[in-house]
Rosetta silent file (secondary structure, phi, psi, omega in degrees, C-alpha in Angstrom):
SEQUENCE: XXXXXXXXXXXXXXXXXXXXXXXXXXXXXXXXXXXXXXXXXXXXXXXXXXXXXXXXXXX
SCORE:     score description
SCORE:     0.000 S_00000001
   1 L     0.000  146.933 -157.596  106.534   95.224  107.576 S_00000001
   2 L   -92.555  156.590 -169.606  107.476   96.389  104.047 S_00000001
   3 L   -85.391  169.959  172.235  110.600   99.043  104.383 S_00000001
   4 H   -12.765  -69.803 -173.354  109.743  102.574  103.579 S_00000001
   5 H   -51.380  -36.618 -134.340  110.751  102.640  100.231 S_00000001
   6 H  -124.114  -15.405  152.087  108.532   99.993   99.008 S_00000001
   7 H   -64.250  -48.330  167.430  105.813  101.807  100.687 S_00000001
   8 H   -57.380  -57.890 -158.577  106.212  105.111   98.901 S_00000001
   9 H   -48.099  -57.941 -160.888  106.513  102.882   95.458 S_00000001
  10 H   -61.733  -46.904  150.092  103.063  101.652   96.250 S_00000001
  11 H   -10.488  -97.976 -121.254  101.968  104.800   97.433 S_00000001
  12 H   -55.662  -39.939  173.040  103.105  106.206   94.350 S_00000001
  13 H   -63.159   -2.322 -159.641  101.613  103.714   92.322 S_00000001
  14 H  -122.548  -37.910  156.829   97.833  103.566   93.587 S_00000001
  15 H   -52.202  -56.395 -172.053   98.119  107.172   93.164 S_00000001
  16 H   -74.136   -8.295  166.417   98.927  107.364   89.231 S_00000001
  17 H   -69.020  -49.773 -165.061   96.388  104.192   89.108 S_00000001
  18 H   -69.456  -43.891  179.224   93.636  106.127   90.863 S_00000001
  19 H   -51.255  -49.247 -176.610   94.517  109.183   88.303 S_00000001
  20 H   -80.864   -7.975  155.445   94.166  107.123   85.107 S_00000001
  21 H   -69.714  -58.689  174.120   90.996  105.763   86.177 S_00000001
  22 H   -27.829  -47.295 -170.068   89.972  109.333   86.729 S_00000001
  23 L   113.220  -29.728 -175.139   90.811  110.409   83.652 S_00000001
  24 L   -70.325    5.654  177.655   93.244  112.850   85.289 S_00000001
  25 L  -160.210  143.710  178.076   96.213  111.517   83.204 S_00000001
  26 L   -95.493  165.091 -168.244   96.689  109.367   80.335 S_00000001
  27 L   -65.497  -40.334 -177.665   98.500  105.646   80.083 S_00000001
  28 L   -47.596  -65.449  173.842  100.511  107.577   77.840 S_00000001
  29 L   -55.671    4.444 -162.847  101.706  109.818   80.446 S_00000001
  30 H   -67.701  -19.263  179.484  102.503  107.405   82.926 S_00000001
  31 H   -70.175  -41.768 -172.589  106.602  107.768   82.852 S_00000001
  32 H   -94.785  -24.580  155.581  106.380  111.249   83.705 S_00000001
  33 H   -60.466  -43.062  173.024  103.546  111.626   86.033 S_00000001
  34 H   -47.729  -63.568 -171.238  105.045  108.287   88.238 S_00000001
  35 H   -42.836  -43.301 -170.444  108.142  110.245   88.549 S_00000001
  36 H   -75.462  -45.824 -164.427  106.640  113.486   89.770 S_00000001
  37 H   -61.713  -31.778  174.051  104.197  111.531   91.910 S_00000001
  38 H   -89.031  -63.714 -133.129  107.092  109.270   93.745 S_00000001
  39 H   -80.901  -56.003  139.857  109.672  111.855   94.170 S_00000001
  40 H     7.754  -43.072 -178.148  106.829  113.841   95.547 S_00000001
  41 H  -113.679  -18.870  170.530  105.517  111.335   98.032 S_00000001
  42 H   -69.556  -26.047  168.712  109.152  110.078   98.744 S_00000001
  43 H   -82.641  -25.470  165.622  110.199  113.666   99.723 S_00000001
  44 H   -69.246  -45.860  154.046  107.404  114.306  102.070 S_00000001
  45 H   -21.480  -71.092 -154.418  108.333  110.734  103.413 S_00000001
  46 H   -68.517  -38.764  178.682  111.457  111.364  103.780 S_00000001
  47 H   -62.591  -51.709 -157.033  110.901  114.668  105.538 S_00000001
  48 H   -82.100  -15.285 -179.629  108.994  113.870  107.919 S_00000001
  49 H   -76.207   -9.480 -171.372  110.719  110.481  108.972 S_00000001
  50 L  -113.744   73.053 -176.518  113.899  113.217  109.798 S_00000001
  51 L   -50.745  157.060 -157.254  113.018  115.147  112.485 S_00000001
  52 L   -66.142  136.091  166.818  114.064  118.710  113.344 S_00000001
  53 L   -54.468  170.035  171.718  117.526  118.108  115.152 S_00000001
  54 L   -42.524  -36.313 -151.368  117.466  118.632  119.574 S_00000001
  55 L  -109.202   -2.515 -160.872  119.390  122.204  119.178 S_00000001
  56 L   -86.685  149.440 -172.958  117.373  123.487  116.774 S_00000001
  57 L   -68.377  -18.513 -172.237  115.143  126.460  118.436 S_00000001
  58 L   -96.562   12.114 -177.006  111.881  125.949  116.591 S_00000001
  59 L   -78.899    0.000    0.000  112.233  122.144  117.455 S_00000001
């Protein structure tokens, strides 16, 4: 199994792929839209792989 990380990059990438098919971004745009779109699916990642600590009360 591929580690996280290399899961978000694909994520990230098959997103900004599917957009520039769309139409919803240009090739042009692709440095700055990857960036939002991986930090974006790497922070949701990342969240959710870290679970609320034991003590916390709304855990």
């Amino acid at each position: 199994m591929a580690s996280i990380d290399e899961q978000v990059l694909r994520a990230a990438k098959e997103i900004v792929v599917k957009f520039i098919e769309g139409g919803r971004i240009s090739p042009a745009g692709f440095t700055d839209s990857f960036k939002n779109i991986y930090d974006t699916v790497h922070d949701t990642v990342k969240g959710r792989a870290n679970p609320l600590p034991a003590d916390d009360p709304e855990a």
